[in-house]
C-alpha positions as CSV (number, residue, x, y, z in Angstrom):
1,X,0.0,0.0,0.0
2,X,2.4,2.5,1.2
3,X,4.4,1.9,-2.4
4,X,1.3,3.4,-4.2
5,X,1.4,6.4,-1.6
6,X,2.3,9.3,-3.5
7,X,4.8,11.0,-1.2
8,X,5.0,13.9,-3.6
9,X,1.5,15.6,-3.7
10,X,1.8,16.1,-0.1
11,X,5.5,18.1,-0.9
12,X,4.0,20.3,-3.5
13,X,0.5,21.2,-1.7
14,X,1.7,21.6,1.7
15,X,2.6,25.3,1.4
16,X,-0.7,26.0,-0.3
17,X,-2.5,23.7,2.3
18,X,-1.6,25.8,5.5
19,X,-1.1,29.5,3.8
20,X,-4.9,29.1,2.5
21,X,-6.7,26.6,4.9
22,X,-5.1,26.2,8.1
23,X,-4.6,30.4,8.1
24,X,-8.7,30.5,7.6
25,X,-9.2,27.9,10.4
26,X,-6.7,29.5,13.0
27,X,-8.3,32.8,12.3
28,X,-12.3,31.4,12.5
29,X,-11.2,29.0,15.7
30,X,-9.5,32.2,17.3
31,X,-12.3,34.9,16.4
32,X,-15.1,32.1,17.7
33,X,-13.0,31.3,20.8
34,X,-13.2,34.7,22.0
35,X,-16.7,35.4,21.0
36,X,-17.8,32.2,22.6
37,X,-16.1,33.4,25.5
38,X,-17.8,36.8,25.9
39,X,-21.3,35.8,25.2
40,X,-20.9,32.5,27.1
41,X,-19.7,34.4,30.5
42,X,-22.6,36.3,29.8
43,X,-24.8,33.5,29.9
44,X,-23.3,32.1,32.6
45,X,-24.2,34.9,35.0
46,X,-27.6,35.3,33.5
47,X,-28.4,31.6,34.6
48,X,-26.6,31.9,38.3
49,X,-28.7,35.4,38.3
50,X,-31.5,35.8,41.0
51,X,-33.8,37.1,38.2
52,X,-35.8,33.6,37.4
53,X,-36.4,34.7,34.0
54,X,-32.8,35.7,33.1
55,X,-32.1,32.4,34.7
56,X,-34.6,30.5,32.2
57,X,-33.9,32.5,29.0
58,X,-29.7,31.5,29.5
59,X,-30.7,27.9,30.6
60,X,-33.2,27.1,27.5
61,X,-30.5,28.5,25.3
62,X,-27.9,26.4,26.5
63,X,-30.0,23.3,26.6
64,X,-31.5,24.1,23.1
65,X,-28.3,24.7,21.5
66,X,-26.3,21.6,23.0
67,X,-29.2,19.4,22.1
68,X,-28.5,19.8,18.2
69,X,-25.7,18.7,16.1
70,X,-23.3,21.3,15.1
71,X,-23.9,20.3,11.5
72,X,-27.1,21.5,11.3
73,X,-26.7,24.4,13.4
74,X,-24.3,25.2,10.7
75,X,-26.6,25.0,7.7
76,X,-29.0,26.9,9.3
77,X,-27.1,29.6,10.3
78,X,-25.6,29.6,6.5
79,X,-29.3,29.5,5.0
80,X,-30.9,31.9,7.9
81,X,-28.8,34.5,8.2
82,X,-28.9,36.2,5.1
83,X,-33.0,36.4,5.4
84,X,-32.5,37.4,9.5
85,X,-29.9,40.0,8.1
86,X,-32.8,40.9,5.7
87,X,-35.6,41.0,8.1
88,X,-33.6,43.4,10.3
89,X,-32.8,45.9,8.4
90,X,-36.0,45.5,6.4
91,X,-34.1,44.5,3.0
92,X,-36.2,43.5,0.5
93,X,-33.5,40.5,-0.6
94,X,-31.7,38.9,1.5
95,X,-28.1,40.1,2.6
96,X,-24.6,38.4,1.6
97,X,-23.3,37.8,4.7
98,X,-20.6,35.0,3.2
99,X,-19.7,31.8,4.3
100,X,-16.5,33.2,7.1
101,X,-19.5,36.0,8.4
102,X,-21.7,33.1,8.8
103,X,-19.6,30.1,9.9
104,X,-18.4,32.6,12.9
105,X,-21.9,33.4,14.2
106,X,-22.5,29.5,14.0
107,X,-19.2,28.5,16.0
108,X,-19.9,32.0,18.7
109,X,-23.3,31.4,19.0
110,X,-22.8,27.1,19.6
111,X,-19.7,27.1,21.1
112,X,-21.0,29.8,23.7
113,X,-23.5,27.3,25.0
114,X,-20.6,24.8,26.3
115,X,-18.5,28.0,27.4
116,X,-21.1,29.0,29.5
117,X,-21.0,25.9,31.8
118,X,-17.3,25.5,31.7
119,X,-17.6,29.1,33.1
120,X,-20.5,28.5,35.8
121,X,-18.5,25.4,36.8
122,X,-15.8,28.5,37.4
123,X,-18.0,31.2,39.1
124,X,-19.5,28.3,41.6
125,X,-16.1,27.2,42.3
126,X,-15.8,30.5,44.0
127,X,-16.7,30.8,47.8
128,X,-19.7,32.5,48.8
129,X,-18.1,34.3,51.2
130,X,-16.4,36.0,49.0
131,X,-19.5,37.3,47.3
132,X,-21.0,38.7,50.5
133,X,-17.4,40.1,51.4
134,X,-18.2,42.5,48.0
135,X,-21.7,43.4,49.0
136,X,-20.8,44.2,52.2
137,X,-18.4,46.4,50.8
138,X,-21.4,47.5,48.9
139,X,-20.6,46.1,45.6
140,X,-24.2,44.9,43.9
141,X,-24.2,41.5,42.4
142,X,-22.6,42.4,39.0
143,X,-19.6,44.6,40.3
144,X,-18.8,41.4,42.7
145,X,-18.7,39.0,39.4
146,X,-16.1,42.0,37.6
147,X,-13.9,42.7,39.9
148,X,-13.7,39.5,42.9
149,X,-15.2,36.4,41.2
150,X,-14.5,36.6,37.3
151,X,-10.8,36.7,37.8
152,X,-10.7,33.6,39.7
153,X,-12.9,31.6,37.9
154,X,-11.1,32.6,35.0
155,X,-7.4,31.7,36.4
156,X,-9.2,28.2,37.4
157,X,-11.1,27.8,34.0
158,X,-8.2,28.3,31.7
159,X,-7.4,24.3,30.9
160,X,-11.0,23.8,30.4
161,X,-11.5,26.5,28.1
162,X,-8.8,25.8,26.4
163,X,-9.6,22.1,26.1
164,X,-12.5,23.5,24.6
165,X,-11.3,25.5,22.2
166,X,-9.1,22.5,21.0
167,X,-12.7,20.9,20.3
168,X,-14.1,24.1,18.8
169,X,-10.6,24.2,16.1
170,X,-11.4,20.5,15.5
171,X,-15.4,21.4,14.5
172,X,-14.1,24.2,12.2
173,X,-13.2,21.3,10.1
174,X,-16.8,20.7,9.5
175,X,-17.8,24.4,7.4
176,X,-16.0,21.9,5.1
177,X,-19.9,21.0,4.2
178,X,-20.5,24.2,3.1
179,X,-17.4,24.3,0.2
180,X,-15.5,26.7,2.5
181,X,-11.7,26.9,2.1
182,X,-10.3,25.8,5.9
183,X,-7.6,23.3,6.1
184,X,-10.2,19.7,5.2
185,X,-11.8,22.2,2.2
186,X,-8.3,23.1,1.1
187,X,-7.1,19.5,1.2
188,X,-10.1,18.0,-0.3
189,X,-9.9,20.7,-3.2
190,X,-6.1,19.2,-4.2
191,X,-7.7,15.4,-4.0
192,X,-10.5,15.6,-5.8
193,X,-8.3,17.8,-8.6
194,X,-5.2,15.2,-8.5
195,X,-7.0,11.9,-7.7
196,X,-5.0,12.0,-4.2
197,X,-7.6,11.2,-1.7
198,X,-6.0,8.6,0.6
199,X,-2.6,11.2,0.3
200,X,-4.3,14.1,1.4
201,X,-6.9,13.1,4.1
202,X,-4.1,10.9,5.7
203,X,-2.1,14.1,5.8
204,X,-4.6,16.2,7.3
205,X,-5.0,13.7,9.8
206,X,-1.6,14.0,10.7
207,X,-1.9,17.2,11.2
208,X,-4.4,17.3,13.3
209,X,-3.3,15.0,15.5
210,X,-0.1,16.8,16.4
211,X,-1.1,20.0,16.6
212,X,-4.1,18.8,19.2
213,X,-1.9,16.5,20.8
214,X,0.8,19.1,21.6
215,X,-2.0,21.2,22.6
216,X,-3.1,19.2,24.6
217,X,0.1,18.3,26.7
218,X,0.5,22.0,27.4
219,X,-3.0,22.4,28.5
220,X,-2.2,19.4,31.0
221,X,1.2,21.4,32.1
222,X,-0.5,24.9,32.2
223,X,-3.2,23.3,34.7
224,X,-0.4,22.6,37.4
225,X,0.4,26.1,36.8
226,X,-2.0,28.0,37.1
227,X,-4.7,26.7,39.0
228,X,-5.6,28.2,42.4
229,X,-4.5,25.8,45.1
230,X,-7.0,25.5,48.1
């Protein structure tokens, strides 16, 4: 088998491979990572909130949104958004939003969902005391999650979310669906064009499996870092 393995189409398309598709799926994984993040934190106070129906909206979100695959979260979000964009701002067709526009709302807006519990894991992790140290300092409830309990859940949280977001660069590779240049797309492109399929998808594989493997075994080595000892 491996004497049929055509050593050389990996030689010539590597350069193309990673300047083209692993550049688009470093820059969607980071972009998503961060927006996932934001609006996930967000969610997570919403559903530790006292306010039962801040609580409900965050927890049927996150329920909703973790009970569907990601593939079809990601056609929908490709077929939706332009009419949503359209319906907004009362266009009479609907908007070109792209596939990059689109694939990032799909990865934030899904990916925030398992942020969210990584990060209430975090803010419950916290002491209590320390919560009613703030407000008796006269800090309300949000100015206590800024300033005393964000930081530490944060510092505690870092493996996970960074476990995560090894997950979220490996879904990237599935806007593949939707004939978007990332690192499979890119791949696939030069296998269907050169007959190379076993070449290139064994390569990407590769590829994946060191770069998330190395990852991985600095994610283990940061958490004896960093996390807060008690």
């Amino acid at each position: 088998m491996l004497g049929n393995f055509d050593f050389d189409i990996i030689a010539r398309s590597w350069v193309y491979l990673f300047q083209t598709g692993m550049v688009f799926t470093l820059q969607l994984t980071g972009l998503a990572m961060v927006g996932g993040i934001l609006l996930g934190t967000l969610l997570a106070m919403m559903r530790l909130s006292s306010s039962r129906a801040l609580s409900l909206a965050a927890g049927t979100y996150v329920n909703l949104i973790r009970s569907i695959p990601l593939v079809l979260v990601i056609f929908w979000f490709y077929f939706l958004v332009p009419y949503i964009a359209a319906w907004v701002i009362g266009a009479a067709e609907p908007v070109k939003v792209g596939g990059f526009s689109s694939a990032l709302i799909t990865f934030i807006m899904f990916e925030a969902a398992y942020y969210c519990e990584i990060m209430r894991s975090g803010i419950q992790s916290i002491p209590r005391g320390q919560v009613w140290a703030g407000q008796a300092l006269g800090m309300n409830y949000w100015q206590s999650m800024k300033s005393i309990v964000l930081p530490q859940a944060f510092r505690n949280m870092i493996p996970v979310l960074l476990t995560q977001t090894i997950v979220l660069f490996q879904d990237v590779s599935l806007v593949y669906v939707l004939s978007i240049p990332d690192f499979v797309g890119a791949a696939a492109k030069v296998a269907q064009r050169d007959g190379r399929l076993v070449e290139m998808y064994t390569f990407v594989a590769v590829v994946y499996f060191v770069l998330c493997f190395a990852l991985s075994a600095l994610v283990k080595r940061l958490h004896a870092r960093v996390a807060i000892i008690r």
